[in-house]
C-alpha positions in Angstrom: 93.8 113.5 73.5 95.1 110.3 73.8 95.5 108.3 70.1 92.5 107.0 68.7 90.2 108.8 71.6 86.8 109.7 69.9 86.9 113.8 69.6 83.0 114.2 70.7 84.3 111.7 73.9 87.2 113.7 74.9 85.4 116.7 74.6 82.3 115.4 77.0 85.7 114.2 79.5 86.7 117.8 79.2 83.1 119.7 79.7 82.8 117.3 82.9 85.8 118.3 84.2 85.6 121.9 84.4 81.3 121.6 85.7 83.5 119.3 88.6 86.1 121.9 89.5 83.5 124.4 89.4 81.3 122.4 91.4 84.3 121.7 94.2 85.5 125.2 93.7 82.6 127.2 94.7 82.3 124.8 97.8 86.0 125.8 98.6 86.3 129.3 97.5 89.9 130.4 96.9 92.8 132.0 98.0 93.6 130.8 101.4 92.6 127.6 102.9 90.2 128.2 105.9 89.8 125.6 108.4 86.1 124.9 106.7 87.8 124.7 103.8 90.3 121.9 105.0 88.1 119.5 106.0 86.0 120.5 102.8 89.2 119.5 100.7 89.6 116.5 103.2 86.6 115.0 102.9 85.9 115.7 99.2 89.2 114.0 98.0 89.3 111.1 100.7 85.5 110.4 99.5 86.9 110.6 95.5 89.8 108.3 96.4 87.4 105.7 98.0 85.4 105.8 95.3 88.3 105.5 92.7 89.0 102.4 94.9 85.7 100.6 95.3 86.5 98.0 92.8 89.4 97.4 94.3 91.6 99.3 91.6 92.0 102.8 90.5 92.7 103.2 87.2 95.4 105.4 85.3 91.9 107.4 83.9 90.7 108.2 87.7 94.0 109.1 88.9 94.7 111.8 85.6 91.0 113.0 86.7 91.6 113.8 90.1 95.4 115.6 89.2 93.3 117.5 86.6 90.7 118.4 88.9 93.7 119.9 91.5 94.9 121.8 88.9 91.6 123.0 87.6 90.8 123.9 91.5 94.1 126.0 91.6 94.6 124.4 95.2 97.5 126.2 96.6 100.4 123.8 97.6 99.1 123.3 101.2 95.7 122.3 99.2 96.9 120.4 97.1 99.2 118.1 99.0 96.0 118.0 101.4 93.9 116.9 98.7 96.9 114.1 97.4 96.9 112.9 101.5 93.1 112.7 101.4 92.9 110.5 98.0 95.7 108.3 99.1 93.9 107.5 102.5 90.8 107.1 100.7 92.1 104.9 98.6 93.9 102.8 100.7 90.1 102.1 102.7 92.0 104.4 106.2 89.0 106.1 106.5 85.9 106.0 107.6 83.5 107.3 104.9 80.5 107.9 108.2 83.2 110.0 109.8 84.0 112.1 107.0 80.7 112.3 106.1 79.9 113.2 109.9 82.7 116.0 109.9 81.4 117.0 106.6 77.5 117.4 108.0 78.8 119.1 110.6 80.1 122.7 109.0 77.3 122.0 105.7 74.3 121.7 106.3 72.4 117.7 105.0 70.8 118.4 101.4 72.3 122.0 101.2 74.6 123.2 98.8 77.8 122.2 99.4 76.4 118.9 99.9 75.0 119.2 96.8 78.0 119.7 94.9 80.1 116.9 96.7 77.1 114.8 96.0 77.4 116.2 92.5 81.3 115.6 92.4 80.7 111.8 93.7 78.9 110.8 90.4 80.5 112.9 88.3 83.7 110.9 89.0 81.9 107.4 89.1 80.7 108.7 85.3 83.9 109.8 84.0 84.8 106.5 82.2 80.8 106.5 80.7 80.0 103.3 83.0 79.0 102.8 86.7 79.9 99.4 88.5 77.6 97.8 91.0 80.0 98.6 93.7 80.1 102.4 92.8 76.6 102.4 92.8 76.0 101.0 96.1 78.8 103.8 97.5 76.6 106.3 95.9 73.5 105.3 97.1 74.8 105.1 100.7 76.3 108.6 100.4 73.4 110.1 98.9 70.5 109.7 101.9 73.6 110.1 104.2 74.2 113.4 102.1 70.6 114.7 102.8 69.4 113.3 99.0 66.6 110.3 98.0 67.9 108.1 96.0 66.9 109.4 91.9 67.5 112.9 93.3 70.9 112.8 91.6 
């Protein structure tokens, strides 16, 4: 806990983290990476690292999250290095969140799920530093009905 970092704080950063990993992990299992699998890691971390991104800057915070959340997850090395692609791309705007989202919707079903828990992971993320900007919200309100969701379902 970083000095001066309200205990009841770091301990809701903590709690949030392991419902995320559990909420990725059960959507990508474990041992093994499966070719569903992949594109779950894929599209789950390039999604995370355009949302890091969508004010343009991805703070020190976001970036210790997702490392944490790799760990948590257990990703093997071929996972993990995956996952660290996928962010980096996402974050840089090199893909398109429709075509993930399409490649995603096409192994999960819309409103199932597994598209429940990347929905879940999307705001848990945007939540992690206790405030949500207008652009994250707009992201997450576009993902959401793409996702299978009404808006307020969240």
């Amino acid at each position: 806990m970083a000095h001066g970092e309200n205990p009841v704080q770091g301990s809701r950063f903590g709690s949030m983290l392991r419902d995320l990993g559990a909420s990725i992990g059960e959507l990508l299992g474990g041992g093994k990476l499966e070719p569903e699998q992949a594109v779950a890691v894929e599209v789950a971390f390039g999604l995370l690292g355009y949302l890091a991104g969508v004010d343009s800057i991805v703070t020190s915070h976001e970036a210790e999250f997702v490392n944490q959340l790799m760990d948590d997850l257990q990703l093997s090395n071929r996972a993990r290095d995956l996952a660290q692609q996928a962010f980096t791309a996402g974050r840089k705007r090199e893909i398109s969140v429709d075509s993930e989202l399409a490649r995603f919707l096409q192994l999960y079903a819309p409103g199932g799920s597994e598209a429940r828990k990347l929905h879940d992971a999307l705001y848990r993320l945007a939540a992690a530093d206790g405030r949500l900007q207008p652009r994250e919200k707009a992201f997450l309100d576009g993902v959401t009905g793409k996702l299978g969701f009404a808006l307020g379902q969240n």
